[in-house]
C-alpha positions as CSV (number, residue, x, y, z in Angstrom):
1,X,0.0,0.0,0.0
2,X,1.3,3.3,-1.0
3,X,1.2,6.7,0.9
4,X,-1.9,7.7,-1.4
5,X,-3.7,4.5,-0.9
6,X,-7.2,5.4,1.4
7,X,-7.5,3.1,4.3
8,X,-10.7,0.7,3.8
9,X,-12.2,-0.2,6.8
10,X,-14.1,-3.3,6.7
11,X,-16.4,-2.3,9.5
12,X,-19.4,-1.3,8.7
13,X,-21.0,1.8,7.8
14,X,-23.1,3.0,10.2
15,X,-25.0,6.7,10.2
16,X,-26.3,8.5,13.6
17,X,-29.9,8.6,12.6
18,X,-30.0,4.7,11.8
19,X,-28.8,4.4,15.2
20,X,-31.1,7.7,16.6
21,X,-34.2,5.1,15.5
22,X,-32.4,2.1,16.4
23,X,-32.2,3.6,19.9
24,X,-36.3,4.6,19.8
25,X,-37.8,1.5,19.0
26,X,-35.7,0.0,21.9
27,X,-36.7,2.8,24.1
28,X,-40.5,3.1,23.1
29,X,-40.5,-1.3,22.2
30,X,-42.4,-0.8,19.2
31,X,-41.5,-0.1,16.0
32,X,-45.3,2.0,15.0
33,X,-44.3,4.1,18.3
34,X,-40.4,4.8,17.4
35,X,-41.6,5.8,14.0
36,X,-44.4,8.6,15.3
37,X,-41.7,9.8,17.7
38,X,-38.8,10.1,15.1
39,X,-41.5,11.2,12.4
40,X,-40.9,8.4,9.7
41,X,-42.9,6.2,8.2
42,X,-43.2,2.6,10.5
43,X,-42.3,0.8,6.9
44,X,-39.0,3.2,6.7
45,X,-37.9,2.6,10.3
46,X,-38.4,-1.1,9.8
47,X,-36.5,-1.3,6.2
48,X,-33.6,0.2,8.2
49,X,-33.6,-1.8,11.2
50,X,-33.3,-5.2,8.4
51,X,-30.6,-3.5,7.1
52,X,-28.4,-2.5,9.9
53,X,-29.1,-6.1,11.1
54,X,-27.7,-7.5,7.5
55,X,-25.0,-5.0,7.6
56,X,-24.3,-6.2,11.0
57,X,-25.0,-10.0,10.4
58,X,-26.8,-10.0,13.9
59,X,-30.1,-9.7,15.2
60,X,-30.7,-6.6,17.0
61,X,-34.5,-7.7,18.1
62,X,-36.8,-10.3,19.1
63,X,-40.5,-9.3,17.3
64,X,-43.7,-10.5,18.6
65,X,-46.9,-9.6,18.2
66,X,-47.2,-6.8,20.7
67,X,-43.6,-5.4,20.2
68,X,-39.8,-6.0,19.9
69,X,-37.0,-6.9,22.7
70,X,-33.5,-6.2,22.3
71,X,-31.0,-9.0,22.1
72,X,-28.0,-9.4,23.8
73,X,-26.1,-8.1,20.3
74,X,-29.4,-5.1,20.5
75,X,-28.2,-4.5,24.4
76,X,-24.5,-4.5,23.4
77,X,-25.5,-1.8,20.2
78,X,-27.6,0.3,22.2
79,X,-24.6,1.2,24.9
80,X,-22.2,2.3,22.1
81,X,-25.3,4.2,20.6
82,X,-26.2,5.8,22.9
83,X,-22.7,7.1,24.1
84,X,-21.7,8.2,20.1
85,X,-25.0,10.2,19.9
86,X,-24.3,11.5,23.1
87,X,-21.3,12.5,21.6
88,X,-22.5,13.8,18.4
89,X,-24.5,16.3,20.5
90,X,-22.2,17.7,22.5
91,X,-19.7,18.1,19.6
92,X,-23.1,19.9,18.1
93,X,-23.0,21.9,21.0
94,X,-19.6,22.9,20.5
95,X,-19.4,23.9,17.0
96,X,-22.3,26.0,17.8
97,X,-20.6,28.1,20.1
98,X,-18.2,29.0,17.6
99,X,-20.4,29.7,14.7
100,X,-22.3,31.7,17.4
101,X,-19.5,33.7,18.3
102,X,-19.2,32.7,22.4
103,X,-16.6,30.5,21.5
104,X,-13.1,30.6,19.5
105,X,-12.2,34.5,18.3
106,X,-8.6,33.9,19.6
107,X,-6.5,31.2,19.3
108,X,-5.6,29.4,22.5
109,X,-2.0,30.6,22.7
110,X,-2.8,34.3,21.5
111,X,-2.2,37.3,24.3
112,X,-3.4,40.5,24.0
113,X,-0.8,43.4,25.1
114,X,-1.8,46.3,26.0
């Protein structure tokens, strides 16, 4: 591999809103609730749930008539989804400061003499 060669990960490629919904429908146990709270269609949340489970090559939930329950793999996904969209909001948070101008007019190591 050469200097100019991008890195391929074989993980897979997972987005924060897949795992914003994945997180709902565990929360709420129902896949018609997570879809009213996250405002999508119950036929769109479930599409992506079969796919992050085939992308995954695990099942994430156990469906019955009256709802779903998290596996051990959906227990195990949930902590690390949780924490990265936890993360996602406070770097959010961050960047907002700066655009909003509370945050970042000086570098760190810049003194003003005077």
């Amino acid at each position: 591999m050469t200097p100019e060669t991008p890195i391929r990960s074989s993980a897979p490629r997972l987005d924060l809103y897949t795992l914003q919904i994945f997180v709902a429908v565990l929360e709420e146990g129902s896949i018609a609730a997570a879809a009213t709270r996250e405002h999508i269609a119950p036929s769109a949340l479930s599409k992506r749930l079969s796919e992050l489970e085939r992308i995954l090559d695990v099942s994430l939930f156990t469906r019955h008539a009256r709802g779903v329950e998290a596996t051990s793999a959906g227990l195990a996904l949930a902590r690390h989804a949780r924490a990265l969209l936890h993360q996602a909001r406070g770097l959010a948070d961050e960047l907002r400061d700066f655009s909003s101008g509370v945050r970042g007019r000086k570098h760190p190591c810049q003194v003003d003499i005077g």
